[in-house]
RODO-2510 file (C-alpha; in nm, 4 decimals, decimal comma):
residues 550
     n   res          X          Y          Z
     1     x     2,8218     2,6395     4,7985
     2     x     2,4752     2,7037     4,9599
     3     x     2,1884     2,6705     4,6844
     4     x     2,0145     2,9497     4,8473
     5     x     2,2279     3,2463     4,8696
     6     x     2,2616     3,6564     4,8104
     7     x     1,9025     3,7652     4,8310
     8     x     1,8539     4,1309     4,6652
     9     x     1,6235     4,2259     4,9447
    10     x     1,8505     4,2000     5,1877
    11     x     2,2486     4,2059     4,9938
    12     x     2,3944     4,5033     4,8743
    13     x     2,3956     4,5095     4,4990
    14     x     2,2603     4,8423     4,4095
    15     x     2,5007     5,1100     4,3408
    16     x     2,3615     5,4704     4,3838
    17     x     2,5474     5,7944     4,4382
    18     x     2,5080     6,0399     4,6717
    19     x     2,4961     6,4440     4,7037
    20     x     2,8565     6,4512     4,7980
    21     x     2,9106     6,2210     4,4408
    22     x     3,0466     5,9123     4,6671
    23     x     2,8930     5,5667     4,5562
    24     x     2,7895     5,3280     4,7687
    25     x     2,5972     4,9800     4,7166
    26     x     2,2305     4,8915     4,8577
    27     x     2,0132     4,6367     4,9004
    28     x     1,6182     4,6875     4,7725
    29     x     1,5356     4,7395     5,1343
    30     x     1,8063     5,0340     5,2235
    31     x     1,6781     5,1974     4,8452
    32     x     1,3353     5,2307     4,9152
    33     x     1,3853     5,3665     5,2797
    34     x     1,6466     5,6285     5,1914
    35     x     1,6059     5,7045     4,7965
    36     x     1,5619     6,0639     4,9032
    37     x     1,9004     6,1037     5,0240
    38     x     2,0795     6,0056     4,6877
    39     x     2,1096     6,2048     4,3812
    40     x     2,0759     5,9332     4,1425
    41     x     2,1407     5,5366     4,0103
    42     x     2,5012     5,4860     3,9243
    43     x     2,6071     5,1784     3,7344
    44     x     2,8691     5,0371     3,5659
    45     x     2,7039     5,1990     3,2657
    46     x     2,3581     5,4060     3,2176
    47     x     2,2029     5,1394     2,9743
    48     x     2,2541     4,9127     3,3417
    49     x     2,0822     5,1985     3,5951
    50     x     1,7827     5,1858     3,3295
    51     x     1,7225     4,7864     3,3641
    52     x     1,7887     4,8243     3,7209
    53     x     1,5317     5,1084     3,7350
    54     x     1,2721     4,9207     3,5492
    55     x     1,3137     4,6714     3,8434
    56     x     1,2463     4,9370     4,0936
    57     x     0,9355     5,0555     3,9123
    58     x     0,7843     4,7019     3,8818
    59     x     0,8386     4,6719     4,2541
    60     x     0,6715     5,0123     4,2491
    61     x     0,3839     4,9486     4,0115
    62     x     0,2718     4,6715     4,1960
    63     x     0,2729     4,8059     4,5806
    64     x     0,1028     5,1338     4,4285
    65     x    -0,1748     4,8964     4,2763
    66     x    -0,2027     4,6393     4,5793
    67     x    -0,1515     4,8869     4,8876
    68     x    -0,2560     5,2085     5,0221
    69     x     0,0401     5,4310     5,1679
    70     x    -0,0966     5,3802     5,5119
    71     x    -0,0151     4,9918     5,4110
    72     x    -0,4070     4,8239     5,3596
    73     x    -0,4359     4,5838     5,1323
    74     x    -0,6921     4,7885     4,8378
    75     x    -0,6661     4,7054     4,5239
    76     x    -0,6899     5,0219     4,2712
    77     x    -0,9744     4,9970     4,0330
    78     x    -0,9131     5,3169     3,7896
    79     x    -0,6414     5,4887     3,6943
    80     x    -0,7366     5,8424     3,9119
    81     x    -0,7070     5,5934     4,2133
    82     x    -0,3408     5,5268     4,1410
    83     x    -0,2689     5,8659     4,0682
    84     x    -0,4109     6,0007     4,4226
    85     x    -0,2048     5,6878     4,5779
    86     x     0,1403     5,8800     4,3454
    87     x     0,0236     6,2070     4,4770
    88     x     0,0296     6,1025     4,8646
    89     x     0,3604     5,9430     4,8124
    90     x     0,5226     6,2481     4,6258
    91     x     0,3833     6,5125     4,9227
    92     x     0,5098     6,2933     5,1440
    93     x     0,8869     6,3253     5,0276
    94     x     0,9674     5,9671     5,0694
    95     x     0,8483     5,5997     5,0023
    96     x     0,6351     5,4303     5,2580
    97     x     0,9108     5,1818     5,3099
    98     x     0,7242     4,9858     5,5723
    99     x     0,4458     4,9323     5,2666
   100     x     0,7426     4,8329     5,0396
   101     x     0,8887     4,6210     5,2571
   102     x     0,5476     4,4067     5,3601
   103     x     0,5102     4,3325     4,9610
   104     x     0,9194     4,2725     4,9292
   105     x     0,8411     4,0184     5,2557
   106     x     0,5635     3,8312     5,0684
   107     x     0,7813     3,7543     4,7837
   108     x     1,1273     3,7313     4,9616
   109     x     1,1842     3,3303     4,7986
   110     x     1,1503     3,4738     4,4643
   111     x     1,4437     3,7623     4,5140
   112     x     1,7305     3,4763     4,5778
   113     x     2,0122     3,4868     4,2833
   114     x     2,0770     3,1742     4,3196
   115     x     1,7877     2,9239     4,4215
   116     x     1,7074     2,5756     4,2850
   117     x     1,3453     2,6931     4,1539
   118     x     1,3161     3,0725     4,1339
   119     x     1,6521     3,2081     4,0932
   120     x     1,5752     3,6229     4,0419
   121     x     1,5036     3,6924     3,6649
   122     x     1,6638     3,3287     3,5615
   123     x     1,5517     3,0488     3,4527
   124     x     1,7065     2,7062     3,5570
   125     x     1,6168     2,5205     3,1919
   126     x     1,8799     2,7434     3,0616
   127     x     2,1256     2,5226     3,1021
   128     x     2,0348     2,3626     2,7923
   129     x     2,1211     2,7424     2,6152
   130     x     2,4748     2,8732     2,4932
   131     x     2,7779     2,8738     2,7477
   132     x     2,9416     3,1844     2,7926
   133     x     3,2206     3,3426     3,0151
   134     x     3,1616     3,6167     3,2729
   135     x     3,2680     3,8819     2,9812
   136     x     2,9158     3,8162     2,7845
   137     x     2,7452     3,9477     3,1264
   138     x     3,0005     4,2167     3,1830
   139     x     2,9020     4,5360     2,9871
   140     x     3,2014     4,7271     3,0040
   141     x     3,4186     4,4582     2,7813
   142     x     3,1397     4,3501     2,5411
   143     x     3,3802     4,1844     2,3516
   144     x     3,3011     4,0460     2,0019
   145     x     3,4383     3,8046     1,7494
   146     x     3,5920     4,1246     1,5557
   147     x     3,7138     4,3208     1,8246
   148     x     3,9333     4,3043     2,1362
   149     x     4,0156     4,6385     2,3646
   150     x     4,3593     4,7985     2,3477
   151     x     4,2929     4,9147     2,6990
   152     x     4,0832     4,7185     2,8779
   153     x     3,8916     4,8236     3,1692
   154     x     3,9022     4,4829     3,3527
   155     x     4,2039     4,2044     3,3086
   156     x     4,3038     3,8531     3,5189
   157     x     4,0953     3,7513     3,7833
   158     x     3,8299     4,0716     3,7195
   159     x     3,7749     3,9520     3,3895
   160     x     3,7089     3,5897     3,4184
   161     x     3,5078     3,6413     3,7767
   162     x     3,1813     3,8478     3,9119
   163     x     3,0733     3,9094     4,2125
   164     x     2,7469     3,8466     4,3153
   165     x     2,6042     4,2279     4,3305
   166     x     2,7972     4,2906     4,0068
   167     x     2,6221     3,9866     3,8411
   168     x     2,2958     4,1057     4,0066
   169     x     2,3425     4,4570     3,7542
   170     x     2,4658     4,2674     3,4998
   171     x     2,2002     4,0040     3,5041
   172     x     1,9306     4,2884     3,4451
   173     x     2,1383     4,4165     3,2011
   174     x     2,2102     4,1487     2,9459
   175     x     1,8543     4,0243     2,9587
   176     x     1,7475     4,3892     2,8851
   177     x     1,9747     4,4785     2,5510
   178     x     2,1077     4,1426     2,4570
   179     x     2,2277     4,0700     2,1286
   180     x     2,1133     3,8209     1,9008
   181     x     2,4041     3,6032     1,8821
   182     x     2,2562     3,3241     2,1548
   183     x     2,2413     2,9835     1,9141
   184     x     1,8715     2,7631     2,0109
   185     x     1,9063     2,5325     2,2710
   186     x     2,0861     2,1973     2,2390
   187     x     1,7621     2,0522     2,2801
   188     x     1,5913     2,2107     2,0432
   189     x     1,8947     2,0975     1,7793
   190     x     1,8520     1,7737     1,8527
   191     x     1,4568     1,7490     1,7973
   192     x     1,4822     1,9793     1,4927
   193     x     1,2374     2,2525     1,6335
   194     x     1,2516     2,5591     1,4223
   195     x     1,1920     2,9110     1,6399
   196     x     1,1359     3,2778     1,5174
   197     x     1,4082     3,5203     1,5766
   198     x     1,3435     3,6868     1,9166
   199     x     1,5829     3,9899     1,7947
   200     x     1,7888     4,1788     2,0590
   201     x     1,6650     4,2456     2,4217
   202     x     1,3561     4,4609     2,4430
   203     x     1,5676     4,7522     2,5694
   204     x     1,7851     4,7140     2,3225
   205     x     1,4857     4,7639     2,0150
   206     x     1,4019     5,1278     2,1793
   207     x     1,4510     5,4544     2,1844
   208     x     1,5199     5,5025     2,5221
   209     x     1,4188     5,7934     2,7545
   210     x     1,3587     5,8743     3,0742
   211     x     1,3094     6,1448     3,3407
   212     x     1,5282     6,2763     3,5975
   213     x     1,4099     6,4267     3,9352
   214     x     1,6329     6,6267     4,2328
   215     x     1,6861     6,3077     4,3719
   216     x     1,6839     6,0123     4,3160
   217     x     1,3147     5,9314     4,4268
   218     x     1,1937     6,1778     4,2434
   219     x     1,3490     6,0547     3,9682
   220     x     1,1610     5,7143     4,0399
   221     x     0,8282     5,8870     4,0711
   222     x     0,8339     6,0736     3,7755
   223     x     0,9523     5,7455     3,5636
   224     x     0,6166     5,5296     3,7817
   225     x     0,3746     5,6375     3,4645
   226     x    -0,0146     5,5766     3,5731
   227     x    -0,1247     5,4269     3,2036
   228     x    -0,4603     5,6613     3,1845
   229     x    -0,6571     5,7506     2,8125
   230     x    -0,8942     5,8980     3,0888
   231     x    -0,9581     5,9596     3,4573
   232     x    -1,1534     5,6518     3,5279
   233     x    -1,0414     5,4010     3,2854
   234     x    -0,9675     5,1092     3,4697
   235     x    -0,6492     4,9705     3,5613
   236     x    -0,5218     4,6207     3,4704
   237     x    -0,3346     4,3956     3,7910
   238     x     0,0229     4,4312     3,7999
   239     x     0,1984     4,0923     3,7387
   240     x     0,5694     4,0700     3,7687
   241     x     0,7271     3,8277     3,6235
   242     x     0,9080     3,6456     4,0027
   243     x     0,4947     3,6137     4,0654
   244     x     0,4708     3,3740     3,8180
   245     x     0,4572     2,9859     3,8883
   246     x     0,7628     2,7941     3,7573
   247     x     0,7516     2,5227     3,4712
   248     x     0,9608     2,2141     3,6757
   249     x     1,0109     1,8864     3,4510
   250     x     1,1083     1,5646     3,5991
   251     x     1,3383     1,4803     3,3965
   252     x     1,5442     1,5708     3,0404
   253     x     1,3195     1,3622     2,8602
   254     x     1,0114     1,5547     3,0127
   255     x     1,1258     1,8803     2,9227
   256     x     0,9298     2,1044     2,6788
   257     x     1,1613     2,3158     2,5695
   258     x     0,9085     2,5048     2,3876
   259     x     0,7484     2,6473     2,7235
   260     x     1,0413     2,8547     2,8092
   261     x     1,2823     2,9069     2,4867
   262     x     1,1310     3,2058     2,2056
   263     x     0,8648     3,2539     2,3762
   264     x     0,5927     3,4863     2,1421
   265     x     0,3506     3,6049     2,4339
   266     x     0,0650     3,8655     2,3744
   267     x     0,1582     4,2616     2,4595
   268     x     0,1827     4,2953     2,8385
   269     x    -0,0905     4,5269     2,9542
   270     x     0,0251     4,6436     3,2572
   271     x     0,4005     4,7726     3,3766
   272     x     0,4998     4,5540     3,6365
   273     x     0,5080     4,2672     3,3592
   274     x     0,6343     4,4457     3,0895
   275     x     0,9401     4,5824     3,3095
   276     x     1,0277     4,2393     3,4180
   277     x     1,0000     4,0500     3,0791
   278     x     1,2417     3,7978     3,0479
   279     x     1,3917     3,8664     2,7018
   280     x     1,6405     3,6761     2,7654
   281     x     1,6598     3,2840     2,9692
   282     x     1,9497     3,3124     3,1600
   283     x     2,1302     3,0863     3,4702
   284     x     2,4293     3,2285     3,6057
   285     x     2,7082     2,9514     3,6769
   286     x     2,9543     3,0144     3,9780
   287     x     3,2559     2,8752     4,1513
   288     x     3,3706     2,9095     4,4739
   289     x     3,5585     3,2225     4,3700
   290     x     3,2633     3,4221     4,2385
   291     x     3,0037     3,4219     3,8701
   292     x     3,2092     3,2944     3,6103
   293     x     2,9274     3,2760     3,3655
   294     x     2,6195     3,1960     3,2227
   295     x     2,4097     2,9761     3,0139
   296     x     2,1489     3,1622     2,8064
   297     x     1,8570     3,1439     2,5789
   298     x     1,6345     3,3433     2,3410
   299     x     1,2814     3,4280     2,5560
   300     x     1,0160     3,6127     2,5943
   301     x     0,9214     3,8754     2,2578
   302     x     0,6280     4,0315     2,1368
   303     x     0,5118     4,2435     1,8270
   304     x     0,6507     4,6010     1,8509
   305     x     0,3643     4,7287     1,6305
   306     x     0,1473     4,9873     1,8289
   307     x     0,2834     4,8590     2,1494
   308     x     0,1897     5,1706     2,3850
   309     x     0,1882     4,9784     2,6718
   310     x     0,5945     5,0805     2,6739
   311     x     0,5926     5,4114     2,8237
   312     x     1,0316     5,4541     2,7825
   313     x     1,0618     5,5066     2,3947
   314     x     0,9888     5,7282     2,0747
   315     x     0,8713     5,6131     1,8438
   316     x     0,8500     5,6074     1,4274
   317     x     0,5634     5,6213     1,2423
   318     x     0,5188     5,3209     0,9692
   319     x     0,4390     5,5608     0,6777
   320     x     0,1263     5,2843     0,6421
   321     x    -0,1922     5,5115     0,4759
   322     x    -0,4281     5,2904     0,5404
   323     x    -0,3521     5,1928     0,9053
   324     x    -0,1860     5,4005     1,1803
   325     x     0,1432     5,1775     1,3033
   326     x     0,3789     5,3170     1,5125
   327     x     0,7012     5,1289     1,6147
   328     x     1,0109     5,1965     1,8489
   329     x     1,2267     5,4464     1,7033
   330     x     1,6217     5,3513     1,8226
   331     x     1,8427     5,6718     1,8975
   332     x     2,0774     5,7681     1,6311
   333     x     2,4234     5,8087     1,8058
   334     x     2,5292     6,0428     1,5455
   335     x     2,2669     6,3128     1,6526
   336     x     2,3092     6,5518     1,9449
   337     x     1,9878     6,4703     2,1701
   338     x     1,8459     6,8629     2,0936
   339     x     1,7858     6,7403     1,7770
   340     x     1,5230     6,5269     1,8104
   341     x     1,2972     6,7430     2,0429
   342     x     1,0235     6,7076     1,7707
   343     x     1,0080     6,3772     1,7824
   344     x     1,0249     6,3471     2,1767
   345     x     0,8560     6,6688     2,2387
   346     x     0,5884     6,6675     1,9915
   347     x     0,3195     6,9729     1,9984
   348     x     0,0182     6,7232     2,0540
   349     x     0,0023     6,3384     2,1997
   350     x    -0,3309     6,2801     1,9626
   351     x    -0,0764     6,0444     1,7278
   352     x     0,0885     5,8273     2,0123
   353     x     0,3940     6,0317     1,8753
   354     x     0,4829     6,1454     2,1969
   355     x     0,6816     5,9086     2,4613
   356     x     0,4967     5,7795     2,7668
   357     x     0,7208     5,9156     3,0280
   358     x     0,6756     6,3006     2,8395
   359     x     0,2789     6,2796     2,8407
   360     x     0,2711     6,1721     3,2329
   361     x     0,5190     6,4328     3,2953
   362     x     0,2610     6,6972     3,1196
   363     x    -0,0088     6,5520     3,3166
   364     x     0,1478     6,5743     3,6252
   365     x     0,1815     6,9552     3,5769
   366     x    -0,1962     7,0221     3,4566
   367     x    -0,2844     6,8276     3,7720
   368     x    -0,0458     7,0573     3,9837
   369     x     0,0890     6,7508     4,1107
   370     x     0,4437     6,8864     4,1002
   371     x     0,5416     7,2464     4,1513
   372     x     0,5449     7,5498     3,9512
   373     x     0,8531     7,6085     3,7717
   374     x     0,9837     7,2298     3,8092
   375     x     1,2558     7,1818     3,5416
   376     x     1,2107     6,8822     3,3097
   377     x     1,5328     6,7110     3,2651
   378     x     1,5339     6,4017     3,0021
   379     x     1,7765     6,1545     2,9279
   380     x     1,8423     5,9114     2,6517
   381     x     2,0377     5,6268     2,6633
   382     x     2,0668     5,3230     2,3645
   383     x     2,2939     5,0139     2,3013
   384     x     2,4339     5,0571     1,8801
   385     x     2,4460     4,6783     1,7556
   386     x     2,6220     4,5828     1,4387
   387     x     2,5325     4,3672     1,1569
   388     x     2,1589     4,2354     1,2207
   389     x     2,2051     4,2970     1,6239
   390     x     2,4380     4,0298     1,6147
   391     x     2,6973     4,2010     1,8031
   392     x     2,6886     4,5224     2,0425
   393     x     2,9485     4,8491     1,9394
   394     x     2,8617     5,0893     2,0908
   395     x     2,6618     5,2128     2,4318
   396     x     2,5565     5,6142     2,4239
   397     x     2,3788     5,8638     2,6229
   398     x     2,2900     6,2543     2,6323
   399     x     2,0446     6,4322     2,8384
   400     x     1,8579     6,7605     2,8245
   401     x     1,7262     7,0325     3,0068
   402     x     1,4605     7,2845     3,0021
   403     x     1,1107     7,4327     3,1726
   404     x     0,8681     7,1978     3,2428
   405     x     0,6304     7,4788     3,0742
   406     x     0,7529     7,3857     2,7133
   407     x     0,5907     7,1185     2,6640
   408     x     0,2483     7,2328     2,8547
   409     x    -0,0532     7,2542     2,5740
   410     x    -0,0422     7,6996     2,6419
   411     x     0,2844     7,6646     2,4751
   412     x     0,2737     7,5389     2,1406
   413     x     0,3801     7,8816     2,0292
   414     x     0,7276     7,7806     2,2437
   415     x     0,7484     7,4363     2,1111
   416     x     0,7426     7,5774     1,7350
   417     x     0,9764     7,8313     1,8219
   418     x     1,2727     7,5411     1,9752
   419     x     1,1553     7,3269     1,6335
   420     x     1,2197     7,6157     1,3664
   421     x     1,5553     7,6896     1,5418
   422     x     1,6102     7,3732     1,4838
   423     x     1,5622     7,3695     1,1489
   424     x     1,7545     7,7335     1,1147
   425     x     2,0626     7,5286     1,2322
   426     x     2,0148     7,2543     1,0169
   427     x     1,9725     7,4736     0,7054
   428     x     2,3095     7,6392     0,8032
   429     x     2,4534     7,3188     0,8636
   430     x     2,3756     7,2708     0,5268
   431     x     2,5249     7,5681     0,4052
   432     x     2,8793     7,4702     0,5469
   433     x     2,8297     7,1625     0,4225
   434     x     2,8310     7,3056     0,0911
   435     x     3,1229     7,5431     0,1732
   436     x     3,3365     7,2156     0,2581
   437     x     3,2465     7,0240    -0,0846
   438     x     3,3512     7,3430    -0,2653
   439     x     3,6823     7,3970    -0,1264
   440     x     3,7393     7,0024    -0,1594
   441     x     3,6995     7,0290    -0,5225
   442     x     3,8601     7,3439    -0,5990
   443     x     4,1956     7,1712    -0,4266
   444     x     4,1524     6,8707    -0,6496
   445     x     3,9651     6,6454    -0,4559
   446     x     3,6765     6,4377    -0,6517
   447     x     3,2947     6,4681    -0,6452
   448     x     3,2612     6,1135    -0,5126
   449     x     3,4892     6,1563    -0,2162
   450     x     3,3510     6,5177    -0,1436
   451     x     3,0930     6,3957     0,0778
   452     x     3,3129     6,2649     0,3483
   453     x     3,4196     6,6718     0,3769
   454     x     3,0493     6,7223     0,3949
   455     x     2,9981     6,4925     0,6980
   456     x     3,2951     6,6355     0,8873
   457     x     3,2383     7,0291     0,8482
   458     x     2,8885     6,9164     0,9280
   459     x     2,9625     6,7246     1,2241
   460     x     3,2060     6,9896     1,3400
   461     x     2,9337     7,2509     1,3366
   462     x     2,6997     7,0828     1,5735
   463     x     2,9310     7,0203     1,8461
   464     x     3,0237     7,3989     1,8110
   465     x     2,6756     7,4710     1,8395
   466     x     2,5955     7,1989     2,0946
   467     x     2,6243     7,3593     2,4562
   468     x     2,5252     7,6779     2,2806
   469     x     2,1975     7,5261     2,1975
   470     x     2,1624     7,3534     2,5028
   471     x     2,2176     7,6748     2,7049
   472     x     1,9779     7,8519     2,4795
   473     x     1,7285     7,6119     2,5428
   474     x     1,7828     7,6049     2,9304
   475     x     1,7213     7,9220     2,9889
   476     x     1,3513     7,9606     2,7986
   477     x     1,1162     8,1500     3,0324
   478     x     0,7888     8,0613     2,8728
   479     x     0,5998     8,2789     3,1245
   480     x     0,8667     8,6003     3,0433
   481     x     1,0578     8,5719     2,7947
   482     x     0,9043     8,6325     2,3858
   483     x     0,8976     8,3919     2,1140
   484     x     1,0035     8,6459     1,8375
   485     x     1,2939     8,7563     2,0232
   486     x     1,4266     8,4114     2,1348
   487     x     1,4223     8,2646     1,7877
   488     x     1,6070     8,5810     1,6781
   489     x     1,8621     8,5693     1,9077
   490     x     1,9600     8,2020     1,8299
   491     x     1,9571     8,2728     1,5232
   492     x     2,2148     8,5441     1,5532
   493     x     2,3876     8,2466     1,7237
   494     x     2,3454     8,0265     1,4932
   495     x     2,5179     8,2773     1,2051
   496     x     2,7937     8,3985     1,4400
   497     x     2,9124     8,0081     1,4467
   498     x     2,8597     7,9231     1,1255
   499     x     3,0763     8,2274     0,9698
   500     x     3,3399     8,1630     1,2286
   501     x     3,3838     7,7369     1,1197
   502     x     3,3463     7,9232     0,7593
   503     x     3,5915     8,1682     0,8045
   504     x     3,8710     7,8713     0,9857
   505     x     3,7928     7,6402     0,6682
   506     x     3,8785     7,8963     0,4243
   507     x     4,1776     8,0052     0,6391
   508     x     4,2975     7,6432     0,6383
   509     x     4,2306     7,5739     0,2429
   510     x     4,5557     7,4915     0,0939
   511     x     4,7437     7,6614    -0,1909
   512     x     4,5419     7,4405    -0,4614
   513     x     4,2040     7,5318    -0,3751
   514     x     4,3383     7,9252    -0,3528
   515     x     4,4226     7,8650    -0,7306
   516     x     4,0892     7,7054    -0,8068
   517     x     4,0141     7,4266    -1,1365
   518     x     3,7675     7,3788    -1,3361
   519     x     3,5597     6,9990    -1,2512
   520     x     3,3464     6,8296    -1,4649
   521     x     3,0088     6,7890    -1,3224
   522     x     2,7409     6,6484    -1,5435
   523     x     2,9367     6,7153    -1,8655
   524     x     2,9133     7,0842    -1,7239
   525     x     3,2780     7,2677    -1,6859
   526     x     3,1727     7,4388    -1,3751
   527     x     3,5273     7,6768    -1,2348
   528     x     3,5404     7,5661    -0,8180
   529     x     3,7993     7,7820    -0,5956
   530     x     3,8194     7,8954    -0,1974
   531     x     3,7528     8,2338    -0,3101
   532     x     3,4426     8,1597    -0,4693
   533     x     3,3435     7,9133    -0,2478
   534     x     3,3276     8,1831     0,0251
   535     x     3,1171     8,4519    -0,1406
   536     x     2,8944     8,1736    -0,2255
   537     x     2,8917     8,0845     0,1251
   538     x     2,8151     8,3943     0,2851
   539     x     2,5732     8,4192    -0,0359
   540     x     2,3670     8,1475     0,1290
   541     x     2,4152     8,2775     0,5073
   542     x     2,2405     8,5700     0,3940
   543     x     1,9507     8,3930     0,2126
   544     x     1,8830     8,2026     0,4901
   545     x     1,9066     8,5405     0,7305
   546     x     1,6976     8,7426     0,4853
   547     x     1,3995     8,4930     0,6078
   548     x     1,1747     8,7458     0,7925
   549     x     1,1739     8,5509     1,1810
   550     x     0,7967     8,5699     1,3377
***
């Protein structure tokens, strides 16, 4: 085996799909040139296309800050230079490959997977870290101690062995949303040095979300956020991390462990770094037959407090009076994405409330920068860990769609109106919710077990409601359709749902809760049957209906 081999400039490890929804594999080069002419990223997984993307906008980042689009070699100096530098690529349909590929050129040694000094996003003092098979890189198994897959998706050979392109994804992807299970470093055991707890992969600590353009670079170009409190506020040098100069001991005995292994560093202040931190040491191990592992360690991590500098995330507000602290905000899988929108589409970015990628998106449209009418689609995407990140379970996304206009400063008006509908359906949800607990009782279930009826009829309502929401939401005209009438008609939506799930849970009540019983609740005989349980249901509907809508 060669110790140089597979360079990403040049190999095919990318896997993108086209406008005809065939996939196909390419190398950094072939991306750049023809990004245009795909719809989109398409990994193994969409927690993979989003490390792989953050890749692509380093690369990105840095050739924007370093090169003009005719290809000189100008540094940018302010933030409204790197935005007129975004703007010339966006009219122009297309990256300036050529520019791309002189900077890809310059750091070509840096790109190799496997290379005795600079393997790509490794680090060769790994090998001291904890062994693992190919399945801890592979995604799509993520097996843990507690849990093996009745079907899997991989088995033999495919299981045990990666290709190189597939290890490439994978690479990005486990040093991105790693969990915390990685032990320290045998050397570190044996000279007794104590480390903080790193946590899970950087990616794996946010709420993530990102933008999604016609194709797939436009998609890149509306995710390559220009940093900017201002016009002219000056612009810090890009620094990925395969720019960096490599620790090399001489020897086992020379090696500081402590250079490379839980690393704390300061908050990166520009992208190009903070897309390409190493959260995770890794060296990928290989046999003749393909990557049949890796060694790992706990690396670079950083206070999450305030960091801004992480355009990709919402984020949570510390409830601190005395200080504002904001922190990453992970996705809650149990949530439809719709139901956030206040928290990712906030009314005003004067808190840091609102997510990078949203405020760059508003900016572009009240610089014209993108046309009239352009629709802003956002997706989410999050690893679920279990106890203490220790483990992954679960890996979700959702997207969403609406006009670009909605979250424009003329339409706050708009932005209460999706919020308060919100809000309408939660109250209802609430109502059924109530309407479930009630008919539990009445056929003889107990108070302390009526809440997992609660959750269910719950649950069931807002997937009913889900593409009805979504739909509603789509098809807001800010510039012709009214606010008043909008809100009304979800609303009348919102109702028509509800009493249907109402009416089927009734309907479906059995002969015990027909007949009714009395429960004690708080040493109060209180009489609970489905008949009852309905009028007071449709009781509530119509409180909540009788609320004047303005």
């Amino acid at each position: 085996m060669k110790d140089t081999e597979f360079n990403l400039i040049d190999e095919r490890w990318i896997r993108v799909i086209d406008k005809k929804c065939d996939i196909a594999e390419l190398s950094l080069n072939e991306l750049f040139r023809d990004a245009h002419l795909y719809a989109d990223l398409c990994g193994e997984l969409p927690t993979q296309d989003i490390a792989v993307m953050r890749i692509l906008l380093a690369i990105l980042h840095t050739v924007i800050a370093r090169y003009t689009p005719e290809g000189d070699r100008v540094d940018t100096e302010t933030a409204d230079d790197a935005i007129d530098r975004w703007k010339d690529i966006w009219d122009n349909g297309s990256f300036p490959s050529g520019v791309i590929d002189k900077y890809l050129d310059s750091v070509k040694d840096r790109f190799w997977l496997f290379h005795p000094v600079y393997p790509f996003m490794q680090e060769p003092l790994a090998k001291y870290g904890t062994k693992y098979t190919a399945s801890k890189l592979n995604g799509e198994l993520s097996e843990s101690n507690n849990k093996d897959r009745l079907f899997r998706m991989f088995s033999g050979k495919d299981k045990d062995i990666l290709t190189m392109p597939q290890a490439a994804r994978w690479l990005l992807y486990v040093n991105a949303f790693d969990d915390t299970s990685a032990k320290p470093s045998s050397l570190s055991r044996s000279r007794k040095i104590k480390y903080d707890s790193p946590g899970a992969g950087w990616l794996g600590k946010l709420g993530l979300i990102t933008l999604r353009g016609r194709n797939l670079f436009e998609t890149l170009m509306l995710n390559l956020v220009i940093p900017a409190d201002r016009e002219d506020a000056e612009v810090n040098r890009q620094t990925p991390s395969w720019e960096r100069e490599r620790y090399i001991p001489d020897d086992a005995e020379d090696v500081c462990i402590e250079r490379v292994e839980r690393v704390r560093i300061v908050q990166p202040d520009n992208l190009a770094e903070l897309y390409t931190l190493q959260s995770r040491r890794i060296l990928l191990e290989r046999n003749e037959d393909g990557i049949t592992g890796c060694s790992l360690l706990g690396g670079e991590f950083f206070e999450r407090e305030n960091a801004f500098i992480e355009p990709m995330t919402v984020w949570r507000d510390s409830g601190n009076k005395k200080k504002d602290i904001y922190t990453p905000r992970r996705h809650d899988p149990s949530k439809q994405f719709w139901r956030e929108f206040a928290s990712v589409y906030p009314e005003s970015d004067t808190t840091h409330r609102r997510p990078g990628v949203i405020s760059w998106f508003a900016l572009l449209m009240d610089y014209e920068l993108i046309p009239d009418g352009y629709r802003l689609d956002t997706r989410i995407c999050s690893v679920q860990y279990g106890d203490k990140d220790f483990f992954v379970t679960d890996v979700f996304s959702d997207s969403l769609s609406m006009s670009g206009e909605l979250i424009s400063e003329m339409a706050l008006p708009w932005q209460a109106c999706v919020t308060e509908s919100i809000m309408i359906t939660d109250r209802v949800a609430d109502v059924l919710g109530k309407l479930a607990r009630e008919i539990f009782l009445a056929g003889g279930g107990d108070t302390e077990s009526a809440s997992t009826s609660v959750r269910k009829a719950k649950a069931e309502y807002y997937f009913d409601a889900d593409e009805e929401f979504r739909k509603w939401l789509a098809g807001i005209d800010p510039g012709a359709d009214r606010v008043v009438e909008k809100k009304r008609d979800w609303q009348e939506k919102a109702m028509k749902l509800a009493a249907n799930l109402g009416r089927k849970m009734v309907n479906e009540a059995g002969a015990g809760a027909i007949i009714g019983r009395v429960v004690n609740i708080n040493d109060n005989e209180i009489m609970f049957s489905a008949a009852k349980a309905e009028n007071n249901f449709y009781y509530r509907l119509a409180q909540i209906k009788g609320r004047e809508v303005r």
